[in-house]
Chimera marker file (.cmm) of the C-alpha trace (Angstrom):
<marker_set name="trace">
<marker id="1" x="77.896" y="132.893" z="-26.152" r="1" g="1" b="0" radius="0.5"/>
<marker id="2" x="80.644" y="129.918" z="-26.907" r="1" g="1" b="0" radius="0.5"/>
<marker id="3" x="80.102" y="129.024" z="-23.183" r="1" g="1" b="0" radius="0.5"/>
<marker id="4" x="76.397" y="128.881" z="-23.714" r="1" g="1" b="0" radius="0.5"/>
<marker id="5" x="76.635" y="126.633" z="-26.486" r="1" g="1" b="0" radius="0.5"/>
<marker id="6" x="78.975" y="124.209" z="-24.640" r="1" g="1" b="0" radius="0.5"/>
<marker id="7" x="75.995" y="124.002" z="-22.165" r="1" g="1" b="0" radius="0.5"/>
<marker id="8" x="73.778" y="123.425" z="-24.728" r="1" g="1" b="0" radius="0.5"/>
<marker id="9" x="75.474" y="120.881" z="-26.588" r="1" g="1" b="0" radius="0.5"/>
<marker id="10" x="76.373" y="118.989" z="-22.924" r="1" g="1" b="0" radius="0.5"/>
<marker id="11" x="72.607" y="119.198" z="-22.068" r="1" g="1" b="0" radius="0.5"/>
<marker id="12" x="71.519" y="117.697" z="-25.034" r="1" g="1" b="0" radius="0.5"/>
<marker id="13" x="74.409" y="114.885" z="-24.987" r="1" g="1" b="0" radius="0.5"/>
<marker id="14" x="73.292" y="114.191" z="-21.420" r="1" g="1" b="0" radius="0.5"/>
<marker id="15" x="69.275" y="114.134" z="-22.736" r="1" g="1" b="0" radius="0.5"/>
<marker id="16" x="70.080" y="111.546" z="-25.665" r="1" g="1" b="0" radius="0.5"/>
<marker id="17" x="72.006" y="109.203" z="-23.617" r="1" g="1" b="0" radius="0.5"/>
<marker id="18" x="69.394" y="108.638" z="-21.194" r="1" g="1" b="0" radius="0.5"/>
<marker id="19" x="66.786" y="108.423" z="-23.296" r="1" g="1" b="0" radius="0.5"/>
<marker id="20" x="68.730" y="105.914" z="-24.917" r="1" g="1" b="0" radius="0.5"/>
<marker id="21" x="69.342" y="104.050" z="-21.872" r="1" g="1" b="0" radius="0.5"/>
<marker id="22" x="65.880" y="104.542" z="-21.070" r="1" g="1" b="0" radius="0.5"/>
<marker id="23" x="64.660" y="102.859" z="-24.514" r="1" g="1" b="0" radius="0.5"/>
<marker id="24" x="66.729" y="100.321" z="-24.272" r="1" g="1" b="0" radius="0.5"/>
<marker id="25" x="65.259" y="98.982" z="-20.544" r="1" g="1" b="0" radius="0.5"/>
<marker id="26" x="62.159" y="98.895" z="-22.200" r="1" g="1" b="0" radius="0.5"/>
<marker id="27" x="62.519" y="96.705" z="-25.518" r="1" g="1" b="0" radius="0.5"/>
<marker id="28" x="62.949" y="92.995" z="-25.976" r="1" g="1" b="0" radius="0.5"/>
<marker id="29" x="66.284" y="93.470" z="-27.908" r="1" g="1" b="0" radius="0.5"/>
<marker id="30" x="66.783" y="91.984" z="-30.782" r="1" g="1" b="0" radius="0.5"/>
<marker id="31" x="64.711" y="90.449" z="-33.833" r="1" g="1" b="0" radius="0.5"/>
<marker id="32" x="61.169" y="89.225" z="-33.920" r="1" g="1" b="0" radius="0.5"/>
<marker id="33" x="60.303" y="87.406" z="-37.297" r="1" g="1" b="0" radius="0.5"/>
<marker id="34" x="57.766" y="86.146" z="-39.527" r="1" g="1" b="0" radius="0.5"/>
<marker id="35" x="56.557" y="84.710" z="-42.525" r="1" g="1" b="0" radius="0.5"/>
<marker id="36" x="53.934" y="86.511" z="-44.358" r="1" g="1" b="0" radius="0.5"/>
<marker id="37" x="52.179" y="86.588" z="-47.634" r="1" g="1" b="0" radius="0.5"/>
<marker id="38" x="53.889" y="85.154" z="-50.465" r="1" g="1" b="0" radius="0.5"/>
<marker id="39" x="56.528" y="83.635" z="-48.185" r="1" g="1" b="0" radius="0.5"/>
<marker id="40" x="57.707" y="87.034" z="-48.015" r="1" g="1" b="0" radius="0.5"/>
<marker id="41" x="60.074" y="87.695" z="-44.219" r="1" g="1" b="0" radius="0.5"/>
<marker id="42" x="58.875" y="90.289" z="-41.937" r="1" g="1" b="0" radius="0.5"/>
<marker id="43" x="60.911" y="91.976" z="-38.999" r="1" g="1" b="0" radius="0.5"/>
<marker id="44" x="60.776" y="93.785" z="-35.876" r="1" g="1" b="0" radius="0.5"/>
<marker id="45" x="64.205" y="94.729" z="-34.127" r="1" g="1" b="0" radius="0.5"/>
<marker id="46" x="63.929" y="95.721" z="-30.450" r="1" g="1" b="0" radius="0.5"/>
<marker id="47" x="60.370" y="95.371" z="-30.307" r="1" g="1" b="0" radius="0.5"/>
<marker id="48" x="58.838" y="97.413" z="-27.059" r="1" g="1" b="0" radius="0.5"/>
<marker id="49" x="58.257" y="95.483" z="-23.874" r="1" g="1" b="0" radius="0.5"/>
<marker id="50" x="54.390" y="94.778" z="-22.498" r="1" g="1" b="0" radius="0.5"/>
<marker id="51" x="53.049" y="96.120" z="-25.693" r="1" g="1" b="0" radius="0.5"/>
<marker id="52" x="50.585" y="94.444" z="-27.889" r="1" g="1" b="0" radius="0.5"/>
<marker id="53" x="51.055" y="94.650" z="-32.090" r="1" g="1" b="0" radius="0.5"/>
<marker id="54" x="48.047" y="93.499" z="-34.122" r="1" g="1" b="0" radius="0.5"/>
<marker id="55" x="49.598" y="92.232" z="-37.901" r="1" g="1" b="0" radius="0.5"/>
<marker id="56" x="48.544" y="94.334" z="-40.383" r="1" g="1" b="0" radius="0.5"/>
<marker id="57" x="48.294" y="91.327" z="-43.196" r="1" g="1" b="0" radius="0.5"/>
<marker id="58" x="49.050" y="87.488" z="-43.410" r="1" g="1" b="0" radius="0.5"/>
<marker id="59" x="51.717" y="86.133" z="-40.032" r="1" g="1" b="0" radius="0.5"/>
<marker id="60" x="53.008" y="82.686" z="-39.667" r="1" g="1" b="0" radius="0.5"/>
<marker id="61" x="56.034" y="80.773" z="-38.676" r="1" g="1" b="0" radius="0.5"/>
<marker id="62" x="57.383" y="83.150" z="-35.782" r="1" g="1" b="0" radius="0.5"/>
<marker id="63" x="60.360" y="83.495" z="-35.084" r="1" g="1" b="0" radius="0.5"/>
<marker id="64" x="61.510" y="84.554" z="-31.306" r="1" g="1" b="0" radius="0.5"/>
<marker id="65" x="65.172" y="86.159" z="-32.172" r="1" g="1" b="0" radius="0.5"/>
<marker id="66" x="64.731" y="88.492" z="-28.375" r="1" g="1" b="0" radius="0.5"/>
<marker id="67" x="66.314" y="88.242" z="-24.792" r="1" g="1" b="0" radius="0.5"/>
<marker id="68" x="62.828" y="87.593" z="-23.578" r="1" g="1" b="0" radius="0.5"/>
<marker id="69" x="59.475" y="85.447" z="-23.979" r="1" g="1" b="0" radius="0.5"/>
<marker id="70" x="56.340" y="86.664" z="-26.248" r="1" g="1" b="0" radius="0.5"/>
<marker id="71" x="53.279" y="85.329" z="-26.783" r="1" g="1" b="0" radius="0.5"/>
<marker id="72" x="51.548" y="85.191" z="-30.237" r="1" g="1" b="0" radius="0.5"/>
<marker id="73" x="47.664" y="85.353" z="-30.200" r="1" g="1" b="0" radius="0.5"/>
<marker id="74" x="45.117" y="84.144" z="-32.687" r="1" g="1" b="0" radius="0.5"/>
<marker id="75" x="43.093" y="87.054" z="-32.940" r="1" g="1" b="0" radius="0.5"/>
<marker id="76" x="43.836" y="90.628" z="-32.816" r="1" g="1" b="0" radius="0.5"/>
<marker id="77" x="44.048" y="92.815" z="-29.492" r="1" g="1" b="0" radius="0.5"/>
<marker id="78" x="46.205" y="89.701" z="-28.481" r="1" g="1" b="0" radius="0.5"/>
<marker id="79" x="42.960" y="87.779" z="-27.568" r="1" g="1" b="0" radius="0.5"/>
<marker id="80" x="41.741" y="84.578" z="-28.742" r="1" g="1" b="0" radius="0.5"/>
<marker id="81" x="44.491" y="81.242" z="-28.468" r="1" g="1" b="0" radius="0.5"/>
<marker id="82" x="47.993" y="81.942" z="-27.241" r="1" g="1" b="0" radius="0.5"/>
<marker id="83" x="51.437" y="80.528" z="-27.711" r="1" g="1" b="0" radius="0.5"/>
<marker id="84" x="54.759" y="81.392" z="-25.725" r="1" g="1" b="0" radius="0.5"/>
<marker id="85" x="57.602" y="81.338" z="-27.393" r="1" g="1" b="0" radius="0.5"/>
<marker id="86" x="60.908" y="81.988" z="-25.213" r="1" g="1" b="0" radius="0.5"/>
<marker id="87" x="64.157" y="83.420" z="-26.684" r="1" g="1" b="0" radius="0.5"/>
<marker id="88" x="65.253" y="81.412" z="-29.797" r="1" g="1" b="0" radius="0.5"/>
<marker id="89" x="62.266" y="79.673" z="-29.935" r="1" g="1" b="0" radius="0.5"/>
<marker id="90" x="60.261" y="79.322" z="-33.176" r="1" g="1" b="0" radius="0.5"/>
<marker id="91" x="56.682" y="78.345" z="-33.906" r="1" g="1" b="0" radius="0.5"/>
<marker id="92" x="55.981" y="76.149" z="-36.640" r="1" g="1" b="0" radius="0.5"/>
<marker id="93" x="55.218" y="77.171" z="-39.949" r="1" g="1" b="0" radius="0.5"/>
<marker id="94" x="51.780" y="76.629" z="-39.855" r="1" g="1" b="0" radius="0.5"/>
<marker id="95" x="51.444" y="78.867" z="-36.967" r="1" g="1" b="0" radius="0.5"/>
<marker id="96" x="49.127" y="81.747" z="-37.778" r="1" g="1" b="0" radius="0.5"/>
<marker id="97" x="48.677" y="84.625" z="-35.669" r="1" g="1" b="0" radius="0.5"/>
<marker id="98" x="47.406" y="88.260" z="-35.598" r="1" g="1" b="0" radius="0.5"/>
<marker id="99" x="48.525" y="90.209" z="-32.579" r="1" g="1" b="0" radius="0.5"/>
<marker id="100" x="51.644" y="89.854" z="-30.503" r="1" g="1" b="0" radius="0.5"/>
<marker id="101" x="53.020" y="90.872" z="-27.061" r="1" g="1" b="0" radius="0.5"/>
<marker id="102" x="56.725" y="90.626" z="-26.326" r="1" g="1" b="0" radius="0.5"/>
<marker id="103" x="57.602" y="90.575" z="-22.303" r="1" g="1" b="0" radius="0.5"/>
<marker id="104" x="54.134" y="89.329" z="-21.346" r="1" g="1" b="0" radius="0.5"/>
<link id1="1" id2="2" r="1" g="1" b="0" radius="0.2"/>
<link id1="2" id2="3" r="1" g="1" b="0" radius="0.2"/>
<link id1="3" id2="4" r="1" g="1" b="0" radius="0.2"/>
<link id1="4" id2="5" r="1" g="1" b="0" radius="0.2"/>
<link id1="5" id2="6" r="1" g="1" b="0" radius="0.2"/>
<link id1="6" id2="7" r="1" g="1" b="0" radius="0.2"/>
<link id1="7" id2="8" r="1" g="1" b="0" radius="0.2"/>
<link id1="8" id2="9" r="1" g="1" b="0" radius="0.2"/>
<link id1="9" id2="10" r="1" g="1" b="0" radius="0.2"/>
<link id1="10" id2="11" r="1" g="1" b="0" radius="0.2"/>
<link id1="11" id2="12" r="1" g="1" b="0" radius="0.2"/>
<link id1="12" id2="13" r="1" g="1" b="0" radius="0.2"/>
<link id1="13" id2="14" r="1" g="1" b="0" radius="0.2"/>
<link id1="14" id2="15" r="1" g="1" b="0" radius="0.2"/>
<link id1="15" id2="16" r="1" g="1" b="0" radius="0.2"/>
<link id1="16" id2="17" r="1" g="1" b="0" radius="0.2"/>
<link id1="17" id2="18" r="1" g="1" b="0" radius="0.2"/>
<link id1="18" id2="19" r="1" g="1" b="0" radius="0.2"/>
<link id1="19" id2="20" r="1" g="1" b="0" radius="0.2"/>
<link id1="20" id2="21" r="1" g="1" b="0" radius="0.2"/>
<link id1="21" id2="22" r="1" g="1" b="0" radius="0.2"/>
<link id1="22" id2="23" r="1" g="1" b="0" radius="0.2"/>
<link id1="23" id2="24" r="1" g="1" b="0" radius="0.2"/>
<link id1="24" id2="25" r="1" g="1" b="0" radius="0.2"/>
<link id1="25" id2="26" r="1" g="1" b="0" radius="0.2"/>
<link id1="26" id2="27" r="1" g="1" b="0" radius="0.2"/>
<link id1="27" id2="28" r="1" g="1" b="0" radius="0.2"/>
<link id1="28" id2="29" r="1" g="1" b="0" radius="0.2"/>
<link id1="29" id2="30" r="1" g="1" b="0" radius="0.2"/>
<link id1="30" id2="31" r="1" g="1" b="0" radius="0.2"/>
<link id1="31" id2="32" r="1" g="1" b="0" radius="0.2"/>
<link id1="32" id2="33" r="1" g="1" b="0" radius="0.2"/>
<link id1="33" id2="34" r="1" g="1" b="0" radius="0.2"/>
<link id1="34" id2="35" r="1" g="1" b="0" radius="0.2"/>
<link id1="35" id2="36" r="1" g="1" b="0" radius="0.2"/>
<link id1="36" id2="37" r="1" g="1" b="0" radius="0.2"/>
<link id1="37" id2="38" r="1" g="1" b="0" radius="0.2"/>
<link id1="38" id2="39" r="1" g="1" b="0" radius="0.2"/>
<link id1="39" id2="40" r="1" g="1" b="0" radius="0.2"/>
<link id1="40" id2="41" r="1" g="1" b="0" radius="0.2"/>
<link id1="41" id2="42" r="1" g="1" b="0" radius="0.2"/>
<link id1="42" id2="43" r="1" g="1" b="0" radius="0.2"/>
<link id1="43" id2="44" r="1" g="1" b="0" radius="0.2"/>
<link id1="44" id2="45" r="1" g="1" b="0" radius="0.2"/>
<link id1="45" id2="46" r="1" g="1" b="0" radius="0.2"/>
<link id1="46" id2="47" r="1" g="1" b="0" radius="0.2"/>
<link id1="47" id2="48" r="1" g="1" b="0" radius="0.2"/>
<link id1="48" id2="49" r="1" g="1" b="0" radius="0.2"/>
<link id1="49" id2="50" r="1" g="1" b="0" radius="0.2"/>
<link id1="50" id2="51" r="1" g="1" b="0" radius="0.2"/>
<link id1="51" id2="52" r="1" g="1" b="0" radius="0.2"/>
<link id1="52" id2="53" r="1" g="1" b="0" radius="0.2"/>
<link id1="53" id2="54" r="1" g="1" b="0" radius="0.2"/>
<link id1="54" id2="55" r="1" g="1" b="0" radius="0.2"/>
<link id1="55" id2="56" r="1" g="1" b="0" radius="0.2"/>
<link id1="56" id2="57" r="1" g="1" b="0" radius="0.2"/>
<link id1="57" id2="58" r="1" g="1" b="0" radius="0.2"/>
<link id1="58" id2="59" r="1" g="1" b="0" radius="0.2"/>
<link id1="59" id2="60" r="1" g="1" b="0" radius="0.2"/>
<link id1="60" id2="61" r="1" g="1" b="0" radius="0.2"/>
<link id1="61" id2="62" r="1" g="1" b="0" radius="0.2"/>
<link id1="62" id2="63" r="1" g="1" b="0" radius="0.2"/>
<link id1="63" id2="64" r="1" g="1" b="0" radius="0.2"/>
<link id1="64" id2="65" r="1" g="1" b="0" radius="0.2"/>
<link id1="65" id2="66" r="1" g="1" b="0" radius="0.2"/>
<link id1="66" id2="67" r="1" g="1" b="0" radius="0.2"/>
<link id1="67" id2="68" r="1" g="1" b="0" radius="0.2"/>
<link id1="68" id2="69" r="1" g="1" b="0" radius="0.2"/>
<link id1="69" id2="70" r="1" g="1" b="0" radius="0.2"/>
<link id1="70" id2="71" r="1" g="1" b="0" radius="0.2"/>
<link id1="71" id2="72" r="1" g="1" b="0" radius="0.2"/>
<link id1="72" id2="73" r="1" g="1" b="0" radius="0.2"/>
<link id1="73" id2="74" r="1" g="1" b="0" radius="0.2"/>
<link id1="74" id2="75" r="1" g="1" b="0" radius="0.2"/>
<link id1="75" id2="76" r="1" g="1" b="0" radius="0.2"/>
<link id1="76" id2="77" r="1" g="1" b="0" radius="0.2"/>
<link id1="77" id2="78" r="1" g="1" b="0" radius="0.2"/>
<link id1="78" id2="79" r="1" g="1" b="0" radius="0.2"/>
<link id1="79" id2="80" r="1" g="1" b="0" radius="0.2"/>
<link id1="80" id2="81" r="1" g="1" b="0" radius="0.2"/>
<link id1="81" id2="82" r="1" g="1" b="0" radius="0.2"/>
<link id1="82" id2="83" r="1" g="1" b="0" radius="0.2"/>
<link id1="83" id2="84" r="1" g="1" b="0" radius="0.2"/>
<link id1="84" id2="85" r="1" g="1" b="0" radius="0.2"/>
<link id1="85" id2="86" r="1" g="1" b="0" radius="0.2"/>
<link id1="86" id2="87" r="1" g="1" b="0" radius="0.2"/>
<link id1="87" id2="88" r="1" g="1" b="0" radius="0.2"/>
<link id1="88" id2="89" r="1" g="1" b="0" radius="0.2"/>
<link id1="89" id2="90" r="1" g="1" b="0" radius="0.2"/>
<link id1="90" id2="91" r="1" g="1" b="0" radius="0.2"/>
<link id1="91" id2="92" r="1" g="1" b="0" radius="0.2"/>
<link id1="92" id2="93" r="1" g="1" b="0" radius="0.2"/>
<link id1="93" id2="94" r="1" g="1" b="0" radius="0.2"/>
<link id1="94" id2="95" r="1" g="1" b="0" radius="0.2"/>
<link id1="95" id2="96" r="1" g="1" b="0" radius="0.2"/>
<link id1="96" id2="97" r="1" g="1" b="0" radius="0.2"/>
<link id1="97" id2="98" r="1" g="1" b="0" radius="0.2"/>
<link id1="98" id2="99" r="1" g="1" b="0" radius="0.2"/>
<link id1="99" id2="100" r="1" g="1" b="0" radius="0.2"/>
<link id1="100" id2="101" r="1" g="1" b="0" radius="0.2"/>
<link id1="101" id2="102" r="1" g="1" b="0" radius="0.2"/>
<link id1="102" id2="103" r="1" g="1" b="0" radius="0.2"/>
<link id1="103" id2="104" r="1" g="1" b="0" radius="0.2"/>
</marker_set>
């Protein structure tokens, strides 16, 4: 039985880590941030890669804190007019936008 659960435990060790790994080949790493209503600041950390996000209220003023580009859209289903922002790039305040996709 202890032998059994040394298995186990190994198994599920191995399972975790590369899912892990596997999670983290597939995200933009880091923060994506915004502005929303009120002034209030939004964020997403490690955001997934070729995925788009409508906005569920109010987003302005992004804020590209990730390894790699995204691309704000206008309207939701990221349709409508687009703007790339690379890593560390920010749009400017008056910037709306309703959908996003990071790793285009």
């Amino acid at each position: 039985m202890r032998l059994f659960r040394i298995g186990v435990t190994t198994f599920g060790g191995l399972v975790l880590s590369v899912s892990l790994a596997t999670t983290s080949a597939v995200a933009a790493g880091g923060h994506f941030i915004w502005e929303g209503p009120k002034g209030k600041i939004y964020s997403v950390q490690n955001p997934p890669d070729h995925k788009c996000l409508d906005m569920g209220q109010e987003a302005r003023a992004p804020h590209n804190q990730t390894k790699k580009s995204l691309v704000v859209y206008s309207g939701k289903k990221c349709k409508g007019a687009a703007t790339r922002l690379g890593p560390g790039q920010h749009g400017a305040r008056g910037l709306t936008f309703s959908s996003v996709i990071f790793n285009p």
